[in-house]
N, C-alpha and C positions, 0 to 999 in steps of 0.2 A: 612217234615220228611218222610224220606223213610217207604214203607209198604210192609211188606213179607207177604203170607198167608202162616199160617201153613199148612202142609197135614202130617208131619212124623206122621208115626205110634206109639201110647205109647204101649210101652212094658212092662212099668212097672208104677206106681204111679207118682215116679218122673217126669216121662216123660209127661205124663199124667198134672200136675200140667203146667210143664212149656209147654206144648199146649197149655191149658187153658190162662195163662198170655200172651200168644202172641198172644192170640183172643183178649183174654180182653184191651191187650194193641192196636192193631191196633184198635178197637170200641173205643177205648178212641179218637184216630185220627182220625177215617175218622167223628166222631162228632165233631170233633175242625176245623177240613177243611169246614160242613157242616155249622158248626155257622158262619164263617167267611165267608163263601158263599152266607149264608142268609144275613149278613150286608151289602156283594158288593151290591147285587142285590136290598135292599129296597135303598142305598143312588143312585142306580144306576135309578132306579126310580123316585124320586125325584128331581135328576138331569134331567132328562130328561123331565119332567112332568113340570120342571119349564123352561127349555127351549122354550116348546111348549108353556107355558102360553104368556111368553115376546113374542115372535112372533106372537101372536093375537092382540097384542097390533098395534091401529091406527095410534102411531107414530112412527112404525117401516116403515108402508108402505111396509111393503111383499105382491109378489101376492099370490092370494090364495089357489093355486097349492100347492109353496111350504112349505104352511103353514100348509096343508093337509096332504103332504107329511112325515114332522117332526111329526104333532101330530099324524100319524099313528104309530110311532116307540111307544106308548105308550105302547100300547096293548103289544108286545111282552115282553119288558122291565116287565110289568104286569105280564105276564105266564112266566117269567125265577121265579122272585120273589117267585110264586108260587110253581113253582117245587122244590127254593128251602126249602120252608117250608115243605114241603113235605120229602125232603132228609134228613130233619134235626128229622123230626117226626120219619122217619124211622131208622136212624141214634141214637136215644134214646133210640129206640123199643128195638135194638141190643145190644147196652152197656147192658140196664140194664138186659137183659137176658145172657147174657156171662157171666154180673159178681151174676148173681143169680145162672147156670149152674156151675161155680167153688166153690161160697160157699155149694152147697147142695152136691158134691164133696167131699169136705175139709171134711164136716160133716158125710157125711156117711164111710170116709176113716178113721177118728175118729172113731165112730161106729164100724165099721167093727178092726181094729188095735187092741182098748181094748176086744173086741170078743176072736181075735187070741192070746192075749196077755194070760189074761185069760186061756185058752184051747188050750197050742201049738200044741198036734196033733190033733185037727181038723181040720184045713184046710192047705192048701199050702200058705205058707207067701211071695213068693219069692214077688209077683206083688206089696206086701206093703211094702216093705223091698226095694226097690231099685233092682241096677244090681248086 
């Protein structure tokens, strides 16, 4: 799935809302890239963790170079795995604040609307009102 970052300016509520939804929606994806990232990397572990086990094995008859060799690919296989729990922790962090950031939004544009509703010349309505 392709992913734009928003920057336009809201000018008005509207605008404003659908910012919001194109944060909220790109944090929805780069969480679904990061969980599918996390699952390469733990079967990609695994894979390779078990390759190096068969290769210790006596009836393979490998030297032990390059048995050394293979089971050093562990480690790094290990810290991708990691980073990407890491990506994915941070990758949470962000949804849930985006979509916490548009409901306290929604709630105070509520708030504020029956305010204006209430008392039309107190404030300037155009920014809740649309363009």
């Amino acid at each position: 799935m392709p992913i734009t970052t928003t920057t336009a300016e809201a000018t008005n509520h509207t605008a404003l809302l659908a910012a919001l939804d194109a944060i909220v929606n790109e944090a929805v994806a780069n969480h679904d890239d990061a969980c599918a990232d996390l699952a390469r990397s733990n079967q990609e572990v695994t894979n390779v963790e078990a390759l190096a086990a068969g290769l210790s094995r006596e009836e393979i008859a490998l030297d032990p170079e390059s048995v050394s060799q293979v089971q050093a690919l562990v480690e790094p296989f290990q810290q991708r795995a990691m980073a990407a729990e890491q990506r994915l922790a941070s990758c949470e962090a962000l949804k849930a604040q985006a979509e916490q950031a548009k409901q306290v939004v929604v709630a105070k544009h509520q708030m504020m609307k029956e305010a204006h509703d209430a008392n039309p010349e107190a404030a300037q309505k155009a920014y809740y009102e649309g363009d």
